[in-house]
PDB file of the backbone (N, CA, C, O) and the ligand in Angstrom, with CONECT records:
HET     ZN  A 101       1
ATOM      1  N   UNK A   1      28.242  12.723 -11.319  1.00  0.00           N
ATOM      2  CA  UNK A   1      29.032  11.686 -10.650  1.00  0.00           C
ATOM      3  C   UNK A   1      28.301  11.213  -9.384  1.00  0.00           C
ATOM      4  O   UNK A   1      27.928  12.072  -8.585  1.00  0.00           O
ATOM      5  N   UNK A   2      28.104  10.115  -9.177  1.00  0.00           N
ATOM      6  CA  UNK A   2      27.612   9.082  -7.523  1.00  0.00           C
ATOM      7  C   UNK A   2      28.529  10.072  -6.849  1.00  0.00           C
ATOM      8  O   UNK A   2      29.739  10.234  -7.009  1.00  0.00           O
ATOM      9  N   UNK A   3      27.550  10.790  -5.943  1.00  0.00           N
ATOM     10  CA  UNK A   3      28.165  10.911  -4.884  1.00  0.00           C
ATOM     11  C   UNK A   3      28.480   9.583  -3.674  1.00  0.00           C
ATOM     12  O   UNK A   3      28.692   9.817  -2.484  1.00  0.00           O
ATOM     13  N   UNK A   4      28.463   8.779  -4.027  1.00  0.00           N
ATOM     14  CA  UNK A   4      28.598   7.381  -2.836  1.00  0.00           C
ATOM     15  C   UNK A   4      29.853   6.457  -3.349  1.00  0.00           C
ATOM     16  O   UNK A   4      30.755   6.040  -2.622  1.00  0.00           O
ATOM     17  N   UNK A   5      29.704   6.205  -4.879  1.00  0.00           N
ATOM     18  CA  UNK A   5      30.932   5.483  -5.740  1.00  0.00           C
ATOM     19  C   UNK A   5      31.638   5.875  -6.247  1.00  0.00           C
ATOM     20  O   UNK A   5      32.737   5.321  -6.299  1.00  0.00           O
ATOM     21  N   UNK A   6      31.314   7.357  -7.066  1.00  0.00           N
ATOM     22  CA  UNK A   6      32.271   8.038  -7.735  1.00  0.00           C
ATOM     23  C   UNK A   6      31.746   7.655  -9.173  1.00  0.00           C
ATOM     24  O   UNK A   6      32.217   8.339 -10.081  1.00  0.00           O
ATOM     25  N   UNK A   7      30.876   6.704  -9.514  1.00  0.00           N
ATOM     26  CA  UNK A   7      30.810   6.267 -10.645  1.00  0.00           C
ATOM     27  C   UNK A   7      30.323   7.293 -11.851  1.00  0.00           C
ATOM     28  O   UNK A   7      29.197   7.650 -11.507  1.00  0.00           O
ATOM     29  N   UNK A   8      30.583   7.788 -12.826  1.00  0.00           N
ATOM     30  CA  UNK A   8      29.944   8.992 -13.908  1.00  0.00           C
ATOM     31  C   UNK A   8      29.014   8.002 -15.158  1.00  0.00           C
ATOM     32  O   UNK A   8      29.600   7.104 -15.763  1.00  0.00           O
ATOM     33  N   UNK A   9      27.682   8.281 -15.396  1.00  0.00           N
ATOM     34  CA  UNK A   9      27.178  10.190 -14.450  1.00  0.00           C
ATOM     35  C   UNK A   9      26.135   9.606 -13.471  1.00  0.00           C
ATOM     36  O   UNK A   9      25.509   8.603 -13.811  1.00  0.00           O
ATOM     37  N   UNK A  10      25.944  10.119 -12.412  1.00  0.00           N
ATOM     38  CA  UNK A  10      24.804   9.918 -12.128  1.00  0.00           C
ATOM     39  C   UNK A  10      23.507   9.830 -12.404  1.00  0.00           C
ATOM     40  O   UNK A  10      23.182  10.657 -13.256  1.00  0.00           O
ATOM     41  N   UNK A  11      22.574   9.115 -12.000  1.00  0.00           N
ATOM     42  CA  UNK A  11      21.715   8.748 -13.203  1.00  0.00           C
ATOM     43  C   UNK A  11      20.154   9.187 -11.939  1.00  0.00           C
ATOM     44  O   UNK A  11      19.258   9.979 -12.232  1.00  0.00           O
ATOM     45  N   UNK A  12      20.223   8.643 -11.002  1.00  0.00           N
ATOM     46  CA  UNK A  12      18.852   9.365 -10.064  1.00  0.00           C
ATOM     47  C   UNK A  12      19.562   9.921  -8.625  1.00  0.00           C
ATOM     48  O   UNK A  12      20.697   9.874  -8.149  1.00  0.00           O
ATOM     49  N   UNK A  13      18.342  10.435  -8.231  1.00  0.00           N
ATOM     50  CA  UNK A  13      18.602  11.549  -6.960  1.00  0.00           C
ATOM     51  C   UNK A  13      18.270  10.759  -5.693  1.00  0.00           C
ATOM     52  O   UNK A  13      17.435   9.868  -5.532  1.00  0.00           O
ATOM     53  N   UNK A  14      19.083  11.277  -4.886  1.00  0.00           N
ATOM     54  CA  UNK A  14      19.153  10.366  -3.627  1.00  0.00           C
ATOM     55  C   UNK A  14      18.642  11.703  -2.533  1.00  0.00           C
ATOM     56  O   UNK A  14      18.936  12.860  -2.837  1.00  0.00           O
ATOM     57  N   UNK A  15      17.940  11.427  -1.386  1.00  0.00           N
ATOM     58  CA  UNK A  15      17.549  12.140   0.035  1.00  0.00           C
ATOM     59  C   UNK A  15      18.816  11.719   0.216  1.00  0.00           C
ATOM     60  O   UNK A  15      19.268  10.672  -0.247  1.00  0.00           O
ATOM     61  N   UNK A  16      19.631  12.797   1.124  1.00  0.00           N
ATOM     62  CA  UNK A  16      21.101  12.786   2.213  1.00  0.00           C
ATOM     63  C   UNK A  16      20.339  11.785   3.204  1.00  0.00           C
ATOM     64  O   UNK A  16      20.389  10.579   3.450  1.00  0.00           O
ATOM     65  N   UNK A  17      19.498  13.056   3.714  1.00  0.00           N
ATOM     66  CA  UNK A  17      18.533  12.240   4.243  1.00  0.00           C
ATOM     67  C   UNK A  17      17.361  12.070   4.342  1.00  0.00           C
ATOM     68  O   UNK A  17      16.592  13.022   4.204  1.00  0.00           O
ATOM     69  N   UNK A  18      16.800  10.486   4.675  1.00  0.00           N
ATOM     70  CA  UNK A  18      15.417   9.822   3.942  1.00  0.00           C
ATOM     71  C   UNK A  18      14.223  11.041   4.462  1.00  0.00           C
ATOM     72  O   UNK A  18      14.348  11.661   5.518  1.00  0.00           O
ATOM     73  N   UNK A  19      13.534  11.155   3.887  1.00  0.00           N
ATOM     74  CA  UNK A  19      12.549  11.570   4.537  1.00  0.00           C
ATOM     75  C   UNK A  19      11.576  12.974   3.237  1.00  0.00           C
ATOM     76  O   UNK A  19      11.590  12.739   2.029  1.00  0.00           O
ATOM     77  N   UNK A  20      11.107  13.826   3.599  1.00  0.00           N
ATOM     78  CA  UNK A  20      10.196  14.802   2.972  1.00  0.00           C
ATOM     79  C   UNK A  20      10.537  16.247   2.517  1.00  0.00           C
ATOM     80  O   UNK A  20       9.791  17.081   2.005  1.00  0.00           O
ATOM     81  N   UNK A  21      12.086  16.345   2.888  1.00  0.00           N
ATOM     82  CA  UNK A  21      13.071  17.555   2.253  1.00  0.00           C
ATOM     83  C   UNK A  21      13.539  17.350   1.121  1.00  0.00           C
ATOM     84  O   UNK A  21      14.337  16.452   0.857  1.00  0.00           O
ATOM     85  N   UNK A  22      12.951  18.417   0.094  1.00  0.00           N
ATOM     86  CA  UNK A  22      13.496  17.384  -1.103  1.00  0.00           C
ATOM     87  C   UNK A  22      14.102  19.184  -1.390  1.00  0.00           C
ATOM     88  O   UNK A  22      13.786  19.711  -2.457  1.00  0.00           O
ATOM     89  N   UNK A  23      14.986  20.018  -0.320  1.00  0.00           N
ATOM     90  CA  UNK A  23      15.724  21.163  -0.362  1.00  0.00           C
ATOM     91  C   UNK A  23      17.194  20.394  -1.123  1.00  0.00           C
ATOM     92  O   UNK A  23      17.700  19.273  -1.068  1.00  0.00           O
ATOM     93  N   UNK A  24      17.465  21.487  -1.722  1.00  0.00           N
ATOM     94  CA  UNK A  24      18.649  20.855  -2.880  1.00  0.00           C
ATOM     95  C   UNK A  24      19.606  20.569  -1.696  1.00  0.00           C
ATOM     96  O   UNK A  24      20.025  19.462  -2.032  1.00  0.00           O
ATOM     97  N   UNK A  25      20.068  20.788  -0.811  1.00  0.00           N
ATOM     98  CA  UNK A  25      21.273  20.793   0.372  1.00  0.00           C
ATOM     99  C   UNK A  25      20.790  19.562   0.635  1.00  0.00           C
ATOM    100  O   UNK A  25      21.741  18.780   0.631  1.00  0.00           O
ATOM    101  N   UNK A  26      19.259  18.731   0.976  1.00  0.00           N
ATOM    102  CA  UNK A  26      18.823  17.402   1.153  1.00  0.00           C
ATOM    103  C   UNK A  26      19.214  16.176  -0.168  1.00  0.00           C
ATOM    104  O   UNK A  26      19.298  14.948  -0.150  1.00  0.00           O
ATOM    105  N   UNK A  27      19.378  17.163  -1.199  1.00  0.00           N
ATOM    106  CA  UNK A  27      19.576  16.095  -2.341  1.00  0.00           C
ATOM    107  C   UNK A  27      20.766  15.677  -2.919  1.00  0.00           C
ATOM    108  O   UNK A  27      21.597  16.559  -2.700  1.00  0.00           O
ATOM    109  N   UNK A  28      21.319  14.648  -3.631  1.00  0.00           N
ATOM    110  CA  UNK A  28      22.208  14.257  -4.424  1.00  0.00           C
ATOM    111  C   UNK A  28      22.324  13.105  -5.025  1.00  0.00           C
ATOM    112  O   UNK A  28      21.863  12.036  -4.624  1.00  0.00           O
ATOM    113  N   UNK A  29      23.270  13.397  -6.518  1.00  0.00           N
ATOM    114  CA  UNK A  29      23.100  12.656  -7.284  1.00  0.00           C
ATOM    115  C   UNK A  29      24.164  11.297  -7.175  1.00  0.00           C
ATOM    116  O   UNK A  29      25.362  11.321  -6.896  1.00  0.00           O
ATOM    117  N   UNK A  30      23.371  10.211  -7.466  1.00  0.00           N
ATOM    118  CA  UNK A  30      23.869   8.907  -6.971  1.00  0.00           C
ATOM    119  C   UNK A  30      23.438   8.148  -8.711  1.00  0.00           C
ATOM    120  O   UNK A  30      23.080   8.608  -9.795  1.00  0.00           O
ATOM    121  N   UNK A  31      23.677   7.028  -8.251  1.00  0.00           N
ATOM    122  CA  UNK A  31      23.884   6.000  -9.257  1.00  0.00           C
ATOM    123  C   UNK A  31      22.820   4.761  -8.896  1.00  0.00           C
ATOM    124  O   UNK A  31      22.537   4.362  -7.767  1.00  0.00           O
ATOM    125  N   UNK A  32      22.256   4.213 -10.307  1.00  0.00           N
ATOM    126  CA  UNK A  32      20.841   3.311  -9.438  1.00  0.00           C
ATOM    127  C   UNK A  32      21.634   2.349  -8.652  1.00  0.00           C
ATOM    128  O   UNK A  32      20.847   2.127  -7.732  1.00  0.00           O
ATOM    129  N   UNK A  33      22.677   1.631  -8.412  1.00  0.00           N
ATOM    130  CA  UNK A  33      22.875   0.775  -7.848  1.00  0.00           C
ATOM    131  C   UNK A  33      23.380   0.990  -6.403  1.00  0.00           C
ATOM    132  O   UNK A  33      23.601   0.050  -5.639  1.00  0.00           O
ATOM    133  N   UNK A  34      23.581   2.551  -6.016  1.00  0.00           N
ATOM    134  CA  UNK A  34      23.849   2.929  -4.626  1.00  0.00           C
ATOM    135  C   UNK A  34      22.973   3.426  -3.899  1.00  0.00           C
ATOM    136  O   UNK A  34      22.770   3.386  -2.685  1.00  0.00           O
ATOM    137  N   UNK A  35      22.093   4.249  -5.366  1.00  0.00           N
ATOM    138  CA  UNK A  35      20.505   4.538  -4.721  1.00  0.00           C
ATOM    139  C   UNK A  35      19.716   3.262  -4.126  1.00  0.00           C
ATOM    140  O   UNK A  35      19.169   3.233  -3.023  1.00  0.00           O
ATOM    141  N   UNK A  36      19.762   2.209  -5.071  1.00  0.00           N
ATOM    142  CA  UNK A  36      18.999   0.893  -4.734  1.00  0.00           C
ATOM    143  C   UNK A  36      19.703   0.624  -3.112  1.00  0.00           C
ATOM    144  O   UNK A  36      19.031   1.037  -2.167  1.00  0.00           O
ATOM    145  N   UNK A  37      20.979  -0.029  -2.826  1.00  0.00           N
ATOM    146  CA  UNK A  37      20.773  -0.210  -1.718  1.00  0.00           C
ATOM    147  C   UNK A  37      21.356   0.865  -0.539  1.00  0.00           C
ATOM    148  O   UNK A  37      21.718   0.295   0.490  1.00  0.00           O
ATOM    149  N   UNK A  38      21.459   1.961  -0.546  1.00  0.00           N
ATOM    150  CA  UNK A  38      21.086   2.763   0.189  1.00  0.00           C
ATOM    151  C   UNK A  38      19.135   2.607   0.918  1.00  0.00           C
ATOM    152  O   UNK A  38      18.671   2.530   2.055  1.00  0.00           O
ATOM    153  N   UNK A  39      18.587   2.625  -0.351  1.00  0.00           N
ATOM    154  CA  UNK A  39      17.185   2.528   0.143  1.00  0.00           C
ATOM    155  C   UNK A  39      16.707   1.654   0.867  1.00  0.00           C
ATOM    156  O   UNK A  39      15.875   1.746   1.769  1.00  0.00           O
ATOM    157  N   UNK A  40      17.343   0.633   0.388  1.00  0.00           N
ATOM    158  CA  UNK A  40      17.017  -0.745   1.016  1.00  0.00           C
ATOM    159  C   UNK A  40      17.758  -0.848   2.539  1.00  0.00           C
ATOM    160  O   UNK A  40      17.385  -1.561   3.471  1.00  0.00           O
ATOM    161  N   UNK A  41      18.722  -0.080   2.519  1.00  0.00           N
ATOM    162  CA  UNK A  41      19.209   0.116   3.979  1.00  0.00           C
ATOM    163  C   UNK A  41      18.392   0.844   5.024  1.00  0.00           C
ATOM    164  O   UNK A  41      18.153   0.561   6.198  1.00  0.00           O
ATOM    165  N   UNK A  42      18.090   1.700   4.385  1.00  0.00           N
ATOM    166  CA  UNK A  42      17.091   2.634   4.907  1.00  0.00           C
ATOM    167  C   UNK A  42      16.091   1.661   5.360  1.00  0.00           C
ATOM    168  O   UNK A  42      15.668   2.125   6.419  1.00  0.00           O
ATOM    169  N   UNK A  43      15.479   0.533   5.109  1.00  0.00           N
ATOM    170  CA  UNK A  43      14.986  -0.331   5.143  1.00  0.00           C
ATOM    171  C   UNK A  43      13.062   0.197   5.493  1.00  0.00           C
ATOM    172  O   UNK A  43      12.343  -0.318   6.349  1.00  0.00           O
ATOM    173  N   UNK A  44      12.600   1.525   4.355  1.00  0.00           N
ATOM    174  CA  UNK A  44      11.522   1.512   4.687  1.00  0.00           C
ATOM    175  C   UNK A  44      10.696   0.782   4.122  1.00  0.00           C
ATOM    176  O   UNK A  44       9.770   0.698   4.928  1.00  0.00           O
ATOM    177  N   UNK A  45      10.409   0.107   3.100  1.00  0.00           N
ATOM    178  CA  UNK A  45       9.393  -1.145   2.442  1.00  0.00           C
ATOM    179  C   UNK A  45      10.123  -2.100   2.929  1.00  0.00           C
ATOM    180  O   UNK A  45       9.230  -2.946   2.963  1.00  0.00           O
ATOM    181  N   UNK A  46      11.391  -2.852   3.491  1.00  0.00           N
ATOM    182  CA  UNK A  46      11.359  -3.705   4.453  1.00  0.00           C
ATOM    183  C   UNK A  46      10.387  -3.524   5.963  1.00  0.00           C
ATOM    184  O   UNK A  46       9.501  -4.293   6.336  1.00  0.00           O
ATOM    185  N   UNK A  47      10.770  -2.524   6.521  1.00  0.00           N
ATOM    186  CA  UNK A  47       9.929  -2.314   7.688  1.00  0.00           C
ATOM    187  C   UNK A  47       8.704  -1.861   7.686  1.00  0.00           C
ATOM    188  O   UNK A  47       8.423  -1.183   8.675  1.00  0.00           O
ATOM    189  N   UNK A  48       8.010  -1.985   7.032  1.00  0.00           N
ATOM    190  CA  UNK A  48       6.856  -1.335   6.592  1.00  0.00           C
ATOM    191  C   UNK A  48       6.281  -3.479   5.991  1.00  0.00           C
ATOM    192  O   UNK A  48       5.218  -3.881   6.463  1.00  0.00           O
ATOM    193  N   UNK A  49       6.842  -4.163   5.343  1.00  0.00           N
ATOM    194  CA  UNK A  49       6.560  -5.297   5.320  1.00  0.00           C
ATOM    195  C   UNK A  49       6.269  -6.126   6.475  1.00  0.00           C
ATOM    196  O   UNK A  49       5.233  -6.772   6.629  1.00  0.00           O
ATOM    197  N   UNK A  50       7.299  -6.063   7.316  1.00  0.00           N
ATOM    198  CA  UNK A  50       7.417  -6.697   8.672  1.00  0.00           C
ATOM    199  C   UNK A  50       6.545  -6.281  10.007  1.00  0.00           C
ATOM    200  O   UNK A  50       6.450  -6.845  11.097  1.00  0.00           O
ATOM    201  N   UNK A  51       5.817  -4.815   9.387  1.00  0.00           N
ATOM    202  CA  UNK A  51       5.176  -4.295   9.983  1.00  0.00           C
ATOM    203  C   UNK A  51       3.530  -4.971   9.866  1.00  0.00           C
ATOM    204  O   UNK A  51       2.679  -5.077  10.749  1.00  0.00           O
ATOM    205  N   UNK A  52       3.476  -5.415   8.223  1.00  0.00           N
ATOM    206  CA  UNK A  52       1.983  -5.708   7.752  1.00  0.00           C
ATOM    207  C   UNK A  52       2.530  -6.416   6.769  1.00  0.00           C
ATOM    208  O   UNK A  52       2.687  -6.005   5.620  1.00  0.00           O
ATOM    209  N   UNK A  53       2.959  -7.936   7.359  1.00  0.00           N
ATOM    210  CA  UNK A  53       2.757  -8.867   6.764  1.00  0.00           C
ATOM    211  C   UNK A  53       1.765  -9.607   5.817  1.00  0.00           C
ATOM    212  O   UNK A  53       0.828 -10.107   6.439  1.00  0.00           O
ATOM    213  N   UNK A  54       1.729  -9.835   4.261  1.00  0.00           N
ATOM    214  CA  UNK A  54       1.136 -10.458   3.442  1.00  0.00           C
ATOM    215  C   UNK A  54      -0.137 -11.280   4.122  1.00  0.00           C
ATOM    216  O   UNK A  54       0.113 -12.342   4.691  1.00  0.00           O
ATOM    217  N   UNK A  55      -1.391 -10.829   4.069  1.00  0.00           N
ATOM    218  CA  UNK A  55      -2.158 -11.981   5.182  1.00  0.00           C
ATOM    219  C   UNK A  55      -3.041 -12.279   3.947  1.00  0.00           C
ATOM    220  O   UNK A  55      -3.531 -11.483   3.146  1.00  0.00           O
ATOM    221  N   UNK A  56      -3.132 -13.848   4.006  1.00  0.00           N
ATOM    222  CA  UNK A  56      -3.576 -14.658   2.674  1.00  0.00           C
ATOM    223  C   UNK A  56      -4.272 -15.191   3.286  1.00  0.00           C
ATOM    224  O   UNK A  56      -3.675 -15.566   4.295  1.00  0.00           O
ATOM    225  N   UNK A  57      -5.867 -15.659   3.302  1.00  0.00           N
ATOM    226  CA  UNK A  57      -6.841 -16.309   3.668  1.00  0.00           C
ATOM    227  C   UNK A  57      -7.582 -17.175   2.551  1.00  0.00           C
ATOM    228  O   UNK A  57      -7.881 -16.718   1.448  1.00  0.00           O
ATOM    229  N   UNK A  58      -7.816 -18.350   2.926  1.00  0.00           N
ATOM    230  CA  UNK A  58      -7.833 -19.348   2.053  1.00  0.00           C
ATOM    231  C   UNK A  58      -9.402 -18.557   1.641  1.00  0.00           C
ATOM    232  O   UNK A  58      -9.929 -17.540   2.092  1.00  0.00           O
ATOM    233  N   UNK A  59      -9.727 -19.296   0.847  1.00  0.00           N
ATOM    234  CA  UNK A  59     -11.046 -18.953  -0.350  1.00  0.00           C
ATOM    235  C   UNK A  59     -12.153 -19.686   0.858  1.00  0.00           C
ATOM    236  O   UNK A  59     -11.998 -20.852   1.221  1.00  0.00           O
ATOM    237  N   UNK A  60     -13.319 -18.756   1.415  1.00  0.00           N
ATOM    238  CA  UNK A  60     -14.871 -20.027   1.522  1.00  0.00           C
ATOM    239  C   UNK A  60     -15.825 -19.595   0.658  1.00  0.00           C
ATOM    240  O   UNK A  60     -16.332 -18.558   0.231  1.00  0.00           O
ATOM    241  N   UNK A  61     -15.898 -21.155   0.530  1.00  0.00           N
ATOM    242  CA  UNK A  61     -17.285 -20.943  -0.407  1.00  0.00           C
ATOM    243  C   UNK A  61     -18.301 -20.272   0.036  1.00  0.00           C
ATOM    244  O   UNK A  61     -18.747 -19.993   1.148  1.00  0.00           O
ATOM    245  N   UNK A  62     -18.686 -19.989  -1.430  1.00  0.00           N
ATOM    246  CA  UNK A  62     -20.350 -19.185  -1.478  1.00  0.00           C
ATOM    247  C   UNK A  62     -20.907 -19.644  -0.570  1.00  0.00           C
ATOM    248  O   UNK A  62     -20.063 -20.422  -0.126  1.00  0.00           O
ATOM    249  N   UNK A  63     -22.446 -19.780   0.540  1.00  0.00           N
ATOM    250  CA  UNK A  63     -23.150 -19.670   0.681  1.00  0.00           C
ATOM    251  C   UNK A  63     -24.007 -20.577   0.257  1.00  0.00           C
ATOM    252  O   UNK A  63     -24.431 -21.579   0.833  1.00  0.00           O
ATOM    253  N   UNK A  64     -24.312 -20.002  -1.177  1.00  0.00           N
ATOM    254  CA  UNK A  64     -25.371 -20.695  -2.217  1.00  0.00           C
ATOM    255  C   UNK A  64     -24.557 -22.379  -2.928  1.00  0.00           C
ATOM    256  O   UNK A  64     -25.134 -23.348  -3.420  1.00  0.00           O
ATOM    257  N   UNK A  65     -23.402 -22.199  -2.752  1.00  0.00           N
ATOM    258  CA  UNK A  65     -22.479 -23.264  -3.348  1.00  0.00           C
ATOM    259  C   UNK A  65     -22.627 -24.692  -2.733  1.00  0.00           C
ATOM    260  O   UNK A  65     -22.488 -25.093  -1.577  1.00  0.00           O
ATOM    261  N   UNK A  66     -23.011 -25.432  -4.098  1.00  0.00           N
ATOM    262  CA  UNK A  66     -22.948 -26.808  -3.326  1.00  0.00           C
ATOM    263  C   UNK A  66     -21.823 -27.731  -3.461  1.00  0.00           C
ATOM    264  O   UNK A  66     -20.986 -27.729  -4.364  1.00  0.00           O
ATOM    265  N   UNK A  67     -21.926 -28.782  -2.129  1.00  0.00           N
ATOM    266  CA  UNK A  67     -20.283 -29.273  -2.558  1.00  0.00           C
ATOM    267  C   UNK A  67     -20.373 -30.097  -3.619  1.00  0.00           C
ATOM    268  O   UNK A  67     -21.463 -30.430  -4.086  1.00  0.00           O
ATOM    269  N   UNK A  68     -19.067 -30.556  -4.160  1.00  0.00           N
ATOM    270  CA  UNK A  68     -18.949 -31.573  -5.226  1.00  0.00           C
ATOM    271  C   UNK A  68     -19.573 -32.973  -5.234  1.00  0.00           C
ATOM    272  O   UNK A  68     -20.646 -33.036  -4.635  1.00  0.00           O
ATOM    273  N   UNK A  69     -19.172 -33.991  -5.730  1.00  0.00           N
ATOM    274  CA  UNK A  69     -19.982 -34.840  -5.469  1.00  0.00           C
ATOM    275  C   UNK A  69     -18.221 -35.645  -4.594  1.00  0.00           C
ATOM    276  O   UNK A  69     -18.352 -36.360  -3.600  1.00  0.00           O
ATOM    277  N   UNK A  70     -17.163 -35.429  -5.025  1.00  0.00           N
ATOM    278  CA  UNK A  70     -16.118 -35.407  -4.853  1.00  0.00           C
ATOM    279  C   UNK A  70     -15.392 -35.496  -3.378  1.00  0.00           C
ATOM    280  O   UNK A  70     -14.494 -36.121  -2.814  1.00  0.00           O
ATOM    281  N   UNK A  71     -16.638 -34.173  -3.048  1.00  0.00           N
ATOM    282  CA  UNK A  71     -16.021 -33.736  -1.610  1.00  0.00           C
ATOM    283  C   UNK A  71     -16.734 -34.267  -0.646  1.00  0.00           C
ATOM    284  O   UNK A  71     -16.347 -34.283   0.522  1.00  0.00           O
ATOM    285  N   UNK A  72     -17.909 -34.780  -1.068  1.00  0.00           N
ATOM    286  CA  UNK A  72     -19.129 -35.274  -0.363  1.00  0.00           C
ATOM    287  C   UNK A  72     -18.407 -37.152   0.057  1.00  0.00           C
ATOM    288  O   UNK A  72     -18.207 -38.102  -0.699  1.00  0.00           O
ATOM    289  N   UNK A  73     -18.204 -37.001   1.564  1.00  0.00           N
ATOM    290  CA  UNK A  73     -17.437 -38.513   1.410  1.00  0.00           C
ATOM    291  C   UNK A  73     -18.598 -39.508   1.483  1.00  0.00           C
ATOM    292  O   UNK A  73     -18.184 -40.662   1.589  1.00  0.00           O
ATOM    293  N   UNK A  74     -20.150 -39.378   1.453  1.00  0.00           N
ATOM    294  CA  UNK A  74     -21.474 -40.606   1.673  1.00  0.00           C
ATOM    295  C   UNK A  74     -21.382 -40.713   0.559  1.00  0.00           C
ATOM    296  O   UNK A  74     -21.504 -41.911   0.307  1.00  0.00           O
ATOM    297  N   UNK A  75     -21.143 -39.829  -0.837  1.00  0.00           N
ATOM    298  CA  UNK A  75     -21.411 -40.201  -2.344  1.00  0.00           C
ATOM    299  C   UNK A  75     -20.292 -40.976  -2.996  1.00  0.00           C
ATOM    300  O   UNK A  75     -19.353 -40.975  -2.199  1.00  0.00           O
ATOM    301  N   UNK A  76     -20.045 -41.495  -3.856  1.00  0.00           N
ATOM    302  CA  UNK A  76     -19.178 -41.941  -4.517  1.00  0.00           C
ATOM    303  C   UNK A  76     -19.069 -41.187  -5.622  1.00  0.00           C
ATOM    304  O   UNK A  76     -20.211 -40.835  -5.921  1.00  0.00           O
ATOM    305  N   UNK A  77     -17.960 -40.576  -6.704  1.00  0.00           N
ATOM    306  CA  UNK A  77     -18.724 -39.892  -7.853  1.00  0.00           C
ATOM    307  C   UNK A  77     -19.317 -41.063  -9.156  1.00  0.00           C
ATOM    308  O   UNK A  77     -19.942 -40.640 -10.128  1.00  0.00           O
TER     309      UNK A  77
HETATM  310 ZN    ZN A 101      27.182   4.795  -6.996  1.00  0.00          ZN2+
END
C-alpha cells in the first residue's frame, strides 16, 4: 500500500528521506505517481538544472571550410 495515498499495492520505493540511507527505517513503499512528485518536490534534477543550465552554442565552421557562394554577398550564385 502508498504509504502517501493509501493506494494498493505499491509499486516503487520511496527515501522518507532524500538522500544515501537506503536503511529499511529510511525506506517506503509508495506508488509511481506519489513517488513521481514527491521527487520532483524534492526538486533535485530541477535544481541541479537551474544550477547548469542547457548551454547551446551555435555551430563555427571548419577552418578549412569555404563559404558558399550564397553567403558570399560580392558573388551572385
Ligand atoms: Zn500514492
Amino acid at each position: 500500500m502508498c504509504r502517501l495515498c493509501g493506494v494498493w499495492p505499491s509499486t516503487e520505493v520511496d527515501h522518507v528521506i532524500a538522500g544515501d540511507d537506503h536503511a529499511l527505517s529510511n525506506l517506503q513503499g509508495v506508488c509511481g505517481p506519489c513517488h513521481r512528485a514527491k521527487s520532483s518536490s524534492e526538486g533535485g534534477r530541477a535544481a541541479a538544472a537551474a544550477r547548469h543550465p542547457a548551454r547551446v552554442r551555435p555551430r563555427e565552421p571548419h577552418p578549412g571550410e569555404l563559404p558558399r557562394p550564397t553567403d558570399r554577398p560580392d558573388r551572385q550564385p
